[in-house]
C-alpha positions, 0 to 999 in steps of 0.5 A: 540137897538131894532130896527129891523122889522124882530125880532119884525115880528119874535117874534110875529109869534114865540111866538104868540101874548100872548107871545109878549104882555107878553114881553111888560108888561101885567100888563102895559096894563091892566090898566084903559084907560086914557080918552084921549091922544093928539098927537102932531105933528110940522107938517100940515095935509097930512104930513108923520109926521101926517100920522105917528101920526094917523095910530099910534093913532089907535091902542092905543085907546082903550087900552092906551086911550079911544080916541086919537087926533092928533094935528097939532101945526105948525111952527118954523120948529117943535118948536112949538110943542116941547115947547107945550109939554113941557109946558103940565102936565106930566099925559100921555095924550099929546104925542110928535111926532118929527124928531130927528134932532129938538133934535140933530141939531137945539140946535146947529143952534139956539143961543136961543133954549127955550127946552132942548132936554135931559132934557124937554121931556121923550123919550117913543120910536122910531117910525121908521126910514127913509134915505135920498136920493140925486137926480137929475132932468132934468136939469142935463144931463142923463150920470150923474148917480152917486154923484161924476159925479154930483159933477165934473159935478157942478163944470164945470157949476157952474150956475147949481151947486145947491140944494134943501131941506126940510128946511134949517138947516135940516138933507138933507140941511146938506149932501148936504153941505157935498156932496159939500165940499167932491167935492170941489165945493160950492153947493148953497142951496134952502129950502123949506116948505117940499120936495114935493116943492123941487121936484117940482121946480126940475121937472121943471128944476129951480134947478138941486138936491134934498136932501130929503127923499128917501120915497118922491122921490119914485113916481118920479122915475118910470118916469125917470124924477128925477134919485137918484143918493146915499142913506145916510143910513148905508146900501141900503134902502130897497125902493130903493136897486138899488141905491148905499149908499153914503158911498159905493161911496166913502164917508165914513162919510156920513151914517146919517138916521133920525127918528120919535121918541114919547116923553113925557113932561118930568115930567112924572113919569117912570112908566106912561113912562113905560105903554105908551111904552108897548102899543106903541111897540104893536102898531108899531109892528101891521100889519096896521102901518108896511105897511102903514108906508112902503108906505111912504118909512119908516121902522117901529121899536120901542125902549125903554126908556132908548135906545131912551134918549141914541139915543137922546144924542149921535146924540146931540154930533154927530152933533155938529162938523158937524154943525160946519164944514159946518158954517150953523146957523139959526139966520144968 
């Protein structure tokens, strides 16, 4: 997959911008724009997810789009959303933005989905990417510095032996799970309506860990009031190098990112697929959304088509057995 910053960042400066737009389709873009595009989102307002959407949403009007309006269709943990754009004509001018894991885990949480994730939508690209990072505040002592010595730690102050997540059924509630199966010790989860609430509570010493993503603890670290403790990338987090992956700790099963990834409704026809990748792979590789993404702890990249439906289906399968491991079902 074309998921790399630095060969996007590289082509543009090799090429110039001539030869980038030319590798991305020229004859996509010199199309008519369309009168408007409405992106939507799961999420509230403020929220990484609605970041993403407008700094995107500025540079695809007006080259895809004469204006582009971001649209925040709350509730059911994303699900909403979906099942709007789902509903809407396949004529590029509603656009899906979602975390993957409303498309790999939820059909395995929910008895009763109304979407299909492979058959519903139309991947257009990923967005970016961004890992997860497991922390500890105040209540759990300063010698812990590391996951297994809060797992044994948990295990002998079973009061304690607890955490904190964006959302049940969600990729952190998932590797905190996890985390406490490898340890042997049954880790009680909280969710929340986002992270900041999580780190929040932890700040104020009402549950001991957090699992979230790395971008949202980033504020807290310089104070030394939350410590984290693993990543659950593949590799360190370039907002976060000095801490260890989970794997490097010993947890070889527990590499698991997530992204933002855009869609159309799936009646789409390819080529209006085709066009609106050609303008969002310009965008996410523009200066402006490398670094404002970069803020919010994300790594901006992009894909095409064919490589996104690909991703989509292989998390599908991958979260399965994960799924089932840990006994998690939304529906009780």
């Amino acid at each position: 997959m074309t998921f790399n910053r630095r060969e996007w960042l590289g082509a543009a400066g090799a090429g110039g911008a001539g030869a980038l737009l030319a590798s991305l389709g020229m004859q996509a873009h010199a199309q008519a724009s369309l009168e408007s595009l409405n992106i939507i989102t799961g999420f509230a307002a403020g929220g990484t997810s609605d970041a993403i959407c407008r700094r995107v949403g500025t540079q695809l009007a007006p080259g895809y789009a004469k204006i582009a309006v971001v649209e925040n269709r709350t509730g059911a943990g994303g699900q909403i959303a979906i099942n709007y754009v789902k509903g809407r004509p396949g004529d590029g001018m509603t656009m899906l933005q979602t975390p993957t894991s409303m498309l790999s885990i939820y059909p395995h949480i929910y008895k009763k989905l109304a979407y299909n994730p492979v058959t519903d939508l139309a991947p257009v690209t990923v967005g970016c990417k961004f890992d997860f990072g497991f922390a500890v505040g105040p209540a759990v002592p300063p010698q812990v510095t590391n996951v297994r010595e809060f797992l044994l730690w948990a295990k002998a102050n079973p009061l304690g032996a607890n955490f904190g997540s964006p959302a049940p059924g969600s990729t952190p509630h998932f590797i905190g799970a996890l985390l406490g199966q490898h340890g042997g010790v049954d880790l009680k989860h909280a969710g929340y309506r986002g992270t900041q609430p999580a780190l929040l509570d932890m700040l104020g010493g009402n549950i001991s860990a957090v699992s979230g993503p790395v971008g949202d603890m980033l504020q807290h670290v310089p104070s030394g009031k939350i410590r984290i403790l693993g990543v659950s990338g593949a590799q360190r987090s370039r907002f976060a190098p000095q801490v260890p992956t989970l794997v490097e700790q010993g947890y070889a099963d527990m590499a698991h990112s997530e992204w933002f990834a855009f869609f159309l409704p799936a009646k789409a026809s390819p080529e209006l697929v085709q066009r609106l990748n050609g303008h969002m792979r310009t965008a996410l590789a523009s200066a402006d959304v490398v670094d404002s993404l970069s803020t919010f702890g994300l790594e901006a990249m992009s894909s095409t088509p064919a490589e996104l439906a690909a991703l989509v289906k292989s998390e599908v399968a991958k979260w399965g057995p994960i799924v089932q491991r840990v006994g998690f079902t939304a529906e009780g």
